[in-house]
GUDOTOR-910647 format. One record per atom (N, C-alpha, C): residue number from 0; residue in one letter; atom name; x, z, y. Coordinates in Angstrom, 3 decimals. Layout:
ATOM,i,aa,at,xx,zz,yy
ATOM,NUM,A,CA,X,Z,Y;
...
//
This chain:
ATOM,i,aa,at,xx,zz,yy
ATOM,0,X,N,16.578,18.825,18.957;
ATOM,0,X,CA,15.496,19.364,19.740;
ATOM,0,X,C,15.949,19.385,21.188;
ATOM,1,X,N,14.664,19.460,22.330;
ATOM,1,X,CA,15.681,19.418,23.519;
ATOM,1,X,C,14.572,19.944,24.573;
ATOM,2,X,N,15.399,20.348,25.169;
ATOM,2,X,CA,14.565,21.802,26.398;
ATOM,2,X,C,14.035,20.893,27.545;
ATOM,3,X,N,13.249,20.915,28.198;
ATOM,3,X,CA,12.700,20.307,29.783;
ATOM,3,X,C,13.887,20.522,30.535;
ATOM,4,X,N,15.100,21.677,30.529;
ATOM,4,X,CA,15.767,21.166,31.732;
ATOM,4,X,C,17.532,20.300,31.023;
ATOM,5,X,N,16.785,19.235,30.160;
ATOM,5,X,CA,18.005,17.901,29.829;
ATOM,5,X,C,18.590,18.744,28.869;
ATOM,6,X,N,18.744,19.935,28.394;
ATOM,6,X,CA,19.154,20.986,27.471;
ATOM,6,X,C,19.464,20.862,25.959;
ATOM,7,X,N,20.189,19.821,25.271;
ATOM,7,X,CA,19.951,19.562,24.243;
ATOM,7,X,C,20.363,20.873,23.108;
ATOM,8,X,N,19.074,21.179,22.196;
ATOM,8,X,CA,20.014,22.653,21.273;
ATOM,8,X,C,19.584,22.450,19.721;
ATOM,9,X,N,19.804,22.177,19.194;
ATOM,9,X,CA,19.071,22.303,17.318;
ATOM,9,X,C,19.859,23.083,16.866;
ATOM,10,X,N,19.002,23.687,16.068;
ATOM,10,X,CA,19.342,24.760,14.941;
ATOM,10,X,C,19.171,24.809,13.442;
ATOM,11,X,N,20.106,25.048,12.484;
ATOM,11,X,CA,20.281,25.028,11.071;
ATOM,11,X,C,20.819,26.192,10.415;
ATOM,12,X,N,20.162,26.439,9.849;
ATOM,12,X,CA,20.058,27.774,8.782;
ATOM,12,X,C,20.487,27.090,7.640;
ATOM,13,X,N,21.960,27.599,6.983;
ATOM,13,X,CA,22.466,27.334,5.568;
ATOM,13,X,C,22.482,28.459,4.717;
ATOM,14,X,N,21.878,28.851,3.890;
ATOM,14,X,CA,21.753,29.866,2.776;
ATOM,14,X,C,21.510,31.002,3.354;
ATOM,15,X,N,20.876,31.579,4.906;
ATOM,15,X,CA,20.716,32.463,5.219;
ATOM,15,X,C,22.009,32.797,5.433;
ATOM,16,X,N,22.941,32.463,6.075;
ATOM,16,X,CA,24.379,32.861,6.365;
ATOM,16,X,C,25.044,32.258,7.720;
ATOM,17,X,N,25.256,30.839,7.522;
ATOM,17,X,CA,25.433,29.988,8.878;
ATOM,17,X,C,24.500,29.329,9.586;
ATOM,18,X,N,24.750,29.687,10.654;
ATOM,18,X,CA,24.050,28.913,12.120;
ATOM,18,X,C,24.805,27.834,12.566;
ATOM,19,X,N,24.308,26.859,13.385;
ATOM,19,X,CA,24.948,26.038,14.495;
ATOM,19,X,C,23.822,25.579,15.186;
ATOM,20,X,N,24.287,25.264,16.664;
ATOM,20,X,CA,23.567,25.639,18.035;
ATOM,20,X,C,24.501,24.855,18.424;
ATOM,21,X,N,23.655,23.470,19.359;
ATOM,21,X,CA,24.656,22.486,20.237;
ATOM,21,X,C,23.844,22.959,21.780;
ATOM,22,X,N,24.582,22.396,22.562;
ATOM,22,X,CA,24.297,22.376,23.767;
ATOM,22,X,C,25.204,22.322,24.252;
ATOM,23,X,N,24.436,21.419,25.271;
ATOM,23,X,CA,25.755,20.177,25.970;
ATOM,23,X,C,26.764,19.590,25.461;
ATOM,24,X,N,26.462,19.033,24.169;
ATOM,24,X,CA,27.681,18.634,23.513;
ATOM,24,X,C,28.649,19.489,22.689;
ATOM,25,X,N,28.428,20.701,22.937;
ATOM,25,X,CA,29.129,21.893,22.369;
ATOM,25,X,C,28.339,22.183,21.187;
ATOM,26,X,N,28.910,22.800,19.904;
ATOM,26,X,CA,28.610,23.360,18.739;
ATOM,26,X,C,29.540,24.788,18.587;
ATOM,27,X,N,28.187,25.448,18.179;
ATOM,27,X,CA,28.805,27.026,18.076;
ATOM,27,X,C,28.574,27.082,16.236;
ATOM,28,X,N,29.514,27.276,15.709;
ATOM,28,X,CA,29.525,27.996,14.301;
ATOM,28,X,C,29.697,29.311,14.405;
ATOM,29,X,N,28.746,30.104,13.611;
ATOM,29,X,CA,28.830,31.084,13.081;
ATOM,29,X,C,28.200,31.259,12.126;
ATOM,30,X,N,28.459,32.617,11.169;
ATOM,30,X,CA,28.715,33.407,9.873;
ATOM,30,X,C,27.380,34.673,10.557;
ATOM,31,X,N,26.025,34.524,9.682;
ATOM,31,X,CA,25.006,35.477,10.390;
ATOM,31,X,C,25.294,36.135,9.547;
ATOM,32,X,N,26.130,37.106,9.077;
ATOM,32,X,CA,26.048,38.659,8.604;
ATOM,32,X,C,26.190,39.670,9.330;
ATOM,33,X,N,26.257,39.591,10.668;
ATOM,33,X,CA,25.634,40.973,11.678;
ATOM,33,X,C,27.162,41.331,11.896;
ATOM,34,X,N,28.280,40.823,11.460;
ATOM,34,X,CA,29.717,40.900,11.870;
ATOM,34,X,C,30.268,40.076,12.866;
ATOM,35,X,N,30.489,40.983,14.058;
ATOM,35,X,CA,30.977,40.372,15.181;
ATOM,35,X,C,32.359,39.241,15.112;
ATOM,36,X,N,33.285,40.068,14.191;
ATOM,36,X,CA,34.195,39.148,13.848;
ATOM,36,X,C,33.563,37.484,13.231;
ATOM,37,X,N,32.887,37.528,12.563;
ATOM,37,X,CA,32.392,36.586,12.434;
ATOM,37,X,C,31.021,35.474,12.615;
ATOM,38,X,N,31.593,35.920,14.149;
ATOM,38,X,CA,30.116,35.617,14.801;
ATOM,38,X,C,30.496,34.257,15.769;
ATOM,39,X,N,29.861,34.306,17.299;
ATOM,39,X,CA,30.477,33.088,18.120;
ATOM,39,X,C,32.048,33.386,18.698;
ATOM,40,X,N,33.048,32.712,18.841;
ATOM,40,X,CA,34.076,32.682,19.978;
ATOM,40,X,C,33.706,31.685,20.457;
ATOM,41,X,N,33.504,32.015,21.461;
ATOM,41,X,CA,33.504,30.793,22.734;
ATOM,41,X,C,34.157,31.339,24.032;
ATOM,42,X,N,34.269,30.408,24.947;
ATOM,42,X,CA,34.597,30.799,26.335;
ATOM,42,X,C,33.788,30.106,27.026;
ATOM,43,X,N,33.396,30.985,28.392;
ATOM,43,X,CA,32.084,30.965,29.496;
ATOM,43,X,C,32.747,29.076,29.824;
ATOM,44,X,N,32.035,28.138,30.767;
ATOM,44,X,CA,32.188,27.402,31.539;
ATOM,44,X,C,32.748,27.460,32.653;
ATOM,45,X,N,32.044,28.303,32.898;
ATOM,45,X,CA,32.481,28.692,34.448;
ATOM,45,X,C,34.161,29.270,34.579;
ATOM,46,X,N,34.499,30.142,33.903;
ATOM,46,X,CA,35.420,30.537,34.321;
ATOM,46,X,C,36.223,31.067,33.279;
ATOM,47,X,N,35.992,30.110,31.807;
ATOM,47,X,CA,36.859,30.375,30.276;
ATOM,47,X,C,36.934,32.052,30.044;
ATOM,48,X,N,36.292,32.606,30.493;
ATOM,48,X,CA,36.226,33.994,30.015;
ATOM,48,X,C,35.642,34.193,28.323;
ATOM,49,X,N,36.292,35.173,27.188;
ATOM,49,X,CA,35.828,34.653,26.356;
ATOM,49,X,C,34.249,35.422,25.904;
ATOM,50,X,N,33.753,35.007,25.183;
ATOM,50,X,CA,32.585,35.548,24.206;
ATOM,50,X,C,32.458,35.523,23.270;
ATOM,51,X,N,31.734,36.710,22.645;
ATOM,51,X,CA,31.770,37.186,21.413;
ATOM,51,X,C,30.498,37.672,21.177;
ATOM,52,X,N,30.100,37.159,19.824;
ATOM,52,X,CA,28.651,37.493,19.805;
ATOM,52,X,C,28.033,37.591,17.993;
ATOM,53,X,N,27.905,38.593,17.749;
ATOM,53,X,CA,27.624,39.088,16.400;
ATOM,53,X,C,26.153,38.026,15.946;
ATOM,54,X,N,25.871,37.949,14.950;
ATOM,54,X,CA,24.580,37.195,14.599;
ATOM,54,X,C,24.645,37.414,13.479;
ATOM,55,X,N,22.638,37.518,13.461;
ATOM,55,X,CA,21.974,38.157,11.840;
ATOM,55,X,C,20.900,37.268,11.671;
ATOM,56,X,N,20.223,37.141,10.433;
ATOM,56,X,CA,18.996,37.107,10.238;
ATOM,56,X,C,18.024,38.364,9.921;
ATOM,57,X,N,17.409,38.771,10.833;
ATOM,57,X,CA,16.491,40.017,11.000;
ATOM,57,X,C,15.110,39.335,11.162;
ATOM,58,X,N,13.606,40.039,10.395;
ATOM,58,X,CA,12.497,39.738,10.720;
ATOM,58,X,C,12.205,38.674,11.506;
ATOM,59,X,N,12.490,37.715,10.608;
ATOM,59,X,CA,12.381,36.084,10.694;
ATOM,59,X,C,13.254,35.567,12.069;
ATOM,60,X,N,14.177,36.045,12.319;
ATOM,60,X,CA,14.635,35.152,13.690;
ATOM,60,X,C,16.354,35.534,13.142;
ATOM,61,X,N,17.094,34.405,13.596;
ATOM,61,X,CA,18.625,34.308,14.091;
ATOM,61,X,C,18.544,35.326,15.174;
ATOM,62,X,N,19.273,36.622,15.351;
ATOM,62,X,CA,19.164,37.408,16.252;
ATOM,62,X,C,20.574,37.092,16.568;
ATOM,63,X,N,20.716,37.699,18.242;
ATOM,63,X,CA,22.293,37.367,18.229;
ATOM,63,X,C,22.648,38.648,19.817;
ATOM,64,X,N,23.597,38.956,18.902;
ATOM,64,X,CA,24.388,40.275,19.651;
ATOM,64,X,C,25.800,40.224,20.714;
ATOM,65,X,N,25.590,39.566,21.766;
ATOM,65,X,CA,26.975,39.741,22.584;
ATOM,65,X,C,27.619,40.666,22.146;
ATOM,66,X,N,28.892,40.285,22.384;
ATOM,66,X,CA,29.832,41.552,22.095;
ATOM,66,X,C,29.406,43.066,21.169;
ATOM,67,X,N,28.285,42.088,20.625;
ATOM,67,X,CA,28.056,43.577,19.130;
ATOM,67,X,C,27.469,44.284,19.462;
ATOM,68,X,N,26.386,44.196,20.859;
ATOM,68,X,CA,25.980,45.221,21.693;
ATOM,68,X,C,24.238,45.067,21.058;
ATOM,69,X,N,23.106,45.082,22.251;
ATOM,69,X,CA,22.030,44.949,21.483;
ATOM,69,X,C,22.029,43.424,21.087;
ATOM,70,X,N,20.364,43.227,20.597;
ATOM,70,X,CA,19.949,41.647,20.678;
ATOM,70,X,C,19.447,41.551,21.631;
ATOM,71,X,N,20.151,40.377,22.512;
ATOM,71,X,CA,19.814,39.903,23.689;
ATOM,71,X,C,19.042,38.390,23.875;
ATOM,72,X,N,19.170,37.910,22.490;
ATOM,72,X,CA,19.184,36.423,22.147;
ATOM,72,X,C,18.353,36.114,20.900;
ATOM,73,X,N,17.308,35.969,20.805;
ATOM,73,X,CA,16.741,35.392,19.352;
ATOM,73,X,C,15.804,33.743,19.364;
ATOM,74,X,N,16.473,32.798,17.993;
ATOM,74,X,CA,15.823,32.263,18.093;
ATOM,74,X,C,14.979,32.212,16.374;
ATOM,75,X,N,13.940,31.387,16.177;
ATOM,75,X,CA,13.031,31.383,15.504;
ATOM,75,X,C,11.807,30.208,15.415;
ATOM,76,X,N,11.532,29.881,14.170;
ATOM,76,X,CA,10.906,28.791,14.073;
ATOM,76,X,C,9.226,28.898,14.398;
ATOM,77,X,N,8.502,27.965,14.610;
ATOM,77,X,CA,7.025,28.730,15.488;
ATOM,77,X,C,6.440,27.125,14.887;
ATOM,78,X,N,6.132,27.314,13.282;
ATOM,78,X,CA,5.507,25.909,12.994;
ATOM,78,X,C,7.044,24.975,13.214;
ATOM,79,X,N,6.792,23.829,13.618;
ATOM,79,X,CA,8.111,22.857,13.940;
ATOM,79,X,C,8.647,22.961,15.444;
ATOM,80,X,N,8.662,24.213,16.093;
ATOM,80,X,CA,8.848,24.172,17.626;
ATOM,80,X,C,10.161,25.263,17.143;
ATOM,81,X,N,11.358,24.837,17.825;
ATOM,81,X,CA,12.328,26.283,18.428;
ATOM,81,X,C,11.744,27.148,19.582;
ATOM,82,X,N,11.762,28.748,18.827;
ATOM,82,X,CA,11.699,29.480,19.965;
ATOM,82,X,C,12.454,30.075,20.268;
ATOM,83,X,N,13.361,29.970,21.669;
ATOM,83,X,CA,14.279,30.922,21.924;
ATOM,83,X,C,14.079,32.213,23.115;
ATOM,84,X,N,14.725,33.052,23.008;
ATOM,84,X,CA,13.980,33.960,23.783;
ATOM,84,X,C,15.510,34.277,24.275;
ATOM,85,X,N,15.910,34.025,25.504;
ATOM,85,X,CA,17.337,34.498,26.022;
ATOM,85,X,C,17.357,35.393,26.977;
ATOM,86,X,N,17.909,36.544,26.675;
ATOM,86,X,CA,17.820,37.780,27.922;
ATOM,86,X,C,16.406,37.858,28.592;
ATOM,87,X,N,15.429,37.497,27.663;
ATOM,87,X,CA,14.008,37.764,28.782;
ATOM,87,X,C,13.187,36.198,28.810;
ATOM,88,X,N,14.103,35.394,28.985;
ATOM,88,X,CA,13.428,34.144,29.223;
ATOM,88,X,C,12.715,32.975,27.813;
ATOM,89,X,N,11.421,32.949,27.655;
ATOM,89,X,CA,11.400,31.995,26.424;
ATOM,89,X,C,11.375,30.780,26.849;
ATOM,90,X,N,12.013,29.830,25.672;
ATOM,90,X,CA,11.964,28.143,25.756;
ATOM,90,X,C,11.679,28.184,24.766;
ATOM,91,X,N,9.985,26.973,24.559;
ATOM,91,X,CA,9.939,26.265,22.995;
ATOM,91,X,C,10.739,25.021,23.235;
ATOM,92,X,N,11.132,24.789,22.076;
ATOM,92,X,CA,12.015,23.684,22.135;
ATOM,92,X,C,10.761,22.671,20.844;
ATOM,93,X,N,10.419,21.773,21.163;
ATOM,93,X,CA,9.856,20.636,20.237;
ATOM,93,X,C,11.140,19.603,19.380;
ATOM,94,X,N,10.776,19.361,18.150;
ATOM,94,X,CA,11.304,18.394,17.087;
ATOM,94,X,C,11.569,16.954,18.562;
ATOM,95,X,N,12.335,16.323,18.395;
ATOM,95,X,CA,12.385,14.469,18.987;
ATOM,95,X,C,12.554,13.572,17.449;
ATOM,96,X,N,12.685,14.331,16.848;
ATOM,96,X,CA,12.621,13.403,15.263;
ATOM,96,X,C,12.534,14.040,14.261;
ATOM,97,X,N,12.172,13.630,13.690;
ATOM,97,X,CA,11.831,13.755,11.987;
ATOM,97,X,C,12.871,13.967,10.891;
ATOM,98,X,N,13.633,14.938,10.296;
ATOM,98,X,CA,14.708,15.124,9.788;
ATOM,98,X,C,14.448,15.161,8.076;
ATOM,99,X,N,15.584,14.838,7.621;
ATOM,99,X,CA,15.086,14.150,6.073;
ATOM,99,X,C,14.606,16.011,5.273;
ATOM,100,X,N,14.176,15.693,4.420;
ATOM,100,X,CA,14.130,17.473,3.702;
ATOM,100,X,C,15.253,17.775,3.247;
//
């Protein structure tokens, strides 16, 4: 799937448990049981600082918790469109292809 600003991101739900989320070439794995430990490690771009970010499945959306704090981040399916809603801001994201079942 891919955002208007060149943004490439798709998302996959395995048994209601794991996520993955690309962008820019990057893939985030995580474990959605609402346990921070097993949520994102990553480090910022800008300046390798790290992040940590808890993730659930709550009332139909991948919710996702920086540092275990609130949900700041949800995304969710809207028909075949990604919706993400980040700190305030929404992007639908549209299908570019057709994926097998």
């Amino acid at each position: 799937m891919a955002a208007a600003n060149g943004l490439h991101v798709g998302a996959h739900a395995a048994v209601h448990r794991a996520s993955e989320a690309s962008a820019r070439r990057i893939i985030h794995d995580m474990r959605a049981d609402g346990v921070l430990e097993n949520g994102v490690k990553d480090v910022t771009a800008l300046n390798c600082q790290p992040i940590e970010v808890a993730a659930e499945f709550a009332d139909g959306q991948l919710q996702l918790r920086p540092s275990g704090g609130p949900v700041l981040v949800t995304r969710e399916l809207d028909g075949d469109d990604l919706v993400l809603i980040y700190f305030g801001s929404t992007s639908r994201l549209k299908p570019i292809c057709d994926l097998p079942e």
